[in-house]
N, C-alpha and C positions, 0 to 999 in steps of 0.2 A: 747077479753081476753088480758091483759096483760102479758106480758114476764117478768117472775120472773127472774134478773141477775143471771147469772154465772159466774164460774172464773175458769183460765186457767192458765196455765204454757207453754213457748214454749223456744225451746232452739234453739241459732245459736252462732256458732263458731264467736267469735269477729274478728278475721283476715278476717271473712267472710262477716259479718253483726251482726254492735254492735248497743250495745243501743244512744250510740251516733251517727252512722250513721241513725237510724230513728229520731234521733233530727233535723239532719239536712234536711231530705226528703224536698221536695218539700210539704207544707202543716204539714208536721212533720206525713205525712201516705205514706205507701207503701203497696202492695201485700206482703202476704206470702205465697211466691211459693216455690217447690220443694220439699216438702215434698212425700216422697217413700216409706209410712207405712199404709198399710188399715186400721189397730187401729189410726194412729195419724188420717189419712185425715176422717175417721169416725169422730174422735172428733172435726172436723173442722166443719163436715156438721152439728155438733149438736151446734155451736157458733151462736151465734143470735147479732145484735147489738146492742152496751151497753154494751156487757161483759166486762168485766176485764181480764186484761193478765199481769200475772206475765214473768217479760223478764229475760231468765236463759244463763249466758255466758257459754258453755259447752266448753271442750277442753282449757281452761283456765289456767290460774295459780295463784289462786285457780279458781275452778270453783264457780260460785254465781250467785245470783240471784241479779241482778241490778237497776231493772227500773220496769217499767209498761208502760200498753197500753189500748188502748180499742179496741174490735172490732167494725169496721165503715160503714162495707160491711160484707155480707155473703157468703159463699160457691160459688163458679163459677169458668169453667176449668179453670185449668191449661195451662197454651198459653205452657210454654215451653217443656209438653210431646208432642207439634207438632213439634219443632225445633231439627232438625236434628245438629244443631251445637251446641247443648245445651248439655251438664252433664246429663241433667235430663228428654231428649229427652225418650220415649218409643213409639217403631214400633207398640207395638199392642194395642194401644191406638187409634178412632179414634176419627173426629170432631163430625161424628153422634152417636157414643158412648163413650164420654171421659172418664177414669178410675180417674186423678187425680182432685184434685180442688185444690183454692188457696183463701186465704180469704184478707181484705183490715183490718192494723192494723195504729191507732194512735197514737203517743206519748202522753203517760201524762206526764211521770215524771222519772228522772234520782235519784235513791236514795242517800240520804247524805250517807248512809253507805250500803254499798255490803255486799250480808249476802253469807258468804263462806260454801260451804257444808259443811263442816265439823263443822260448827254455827249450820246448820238448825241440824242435826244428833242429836246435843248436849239438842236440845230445846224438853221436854218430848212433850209439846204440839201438837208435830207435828209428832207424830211416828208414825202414820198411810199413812202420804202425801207419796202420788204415786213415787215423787223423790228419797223418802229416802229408796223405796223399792229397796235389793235386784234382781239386774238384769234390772233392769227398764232405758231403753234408749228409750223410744218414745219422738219422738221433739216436742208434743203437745199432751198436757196431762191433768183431771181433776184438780182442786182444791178446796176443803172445803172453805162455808164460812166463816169457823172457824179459817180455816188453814192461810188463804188469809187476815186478819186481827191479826193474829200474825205475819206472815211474816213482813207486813205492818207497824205496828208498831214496831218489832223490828228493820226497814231499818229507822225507821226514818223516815214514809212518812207521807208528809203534803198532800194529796186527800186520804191515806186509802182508 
């Protein structure tokens, strides 16, 4: 059976991890670890490879949606809820039962144009997208394949 694509949205603090530093990775992929939300690391476990990932600069100025990715790799722990020197270390986590996972994300593509929240808000098309709801901070999140090719085409992206 073939795996129908999906698409994704994830969010990292660019002083933390921007789209430009997955340009520059090793390979232009990295792990996405640290994530500390049962709904977000659920939606992780439900990424398959192939997906698409809309990459969202949070804590911004403005905040926007930048770039894209794929998923490379799937779901598997978390190393850093073992590391005791870690931010994102958890004691009641163990190796024979891990709570968090972390998935492997690719660079596609840095967009010509950053779609600013307050762009995506504006666009009717997209008034349902998860981002623009009301309360919504999970750092990895669904997105329509409707949604996902408005974005896409309103950033200007040549892989859409």
């Amino acid at each position: 059976m073939t795996h129908r694509r999906r698409y994704w949205l994830v969010k990292s603090e660019p002083d933390t991890f921007s789209i430009d530093d997955l340009a520059r990775a090793p390979r232009q992929a990295t792990c996405w670890d640290g994530v500390r939300n049962y709904q977000a690391r659920n939606f992780m476990r439900e990424m398959a490879v192939g997906d698409r990932v809309l990459f969202y600069h949070s804590n911004a100025d403005p905040p926007a949606v930048v770039g894209s990715a794929e998923v490379v790799k799937t779901a598997y722990p978390d190393d850093t809820q073992f590391d005791k020197r870690s931010n994102h270390y958890d004691a009641t986590s163990t190796r024979d039962d891990p709570r968090w996972d972390m998935i492997d994300l690719k660079y596609r593509e840095k967009f010509p144009t950053s779609l600013p929240l307050d762009r995506l808000r504006q666009e009717p098309r997209l008034k349902g997208m998860v981002l623009l709801r009301k309360g919504s901070r999970l750092s990895v999140q669904p997105v329509s394949e409707a949604e996902w090719r408005v974005v896409t085409q309103l950033a200007g992206s040549g892989k859409g």
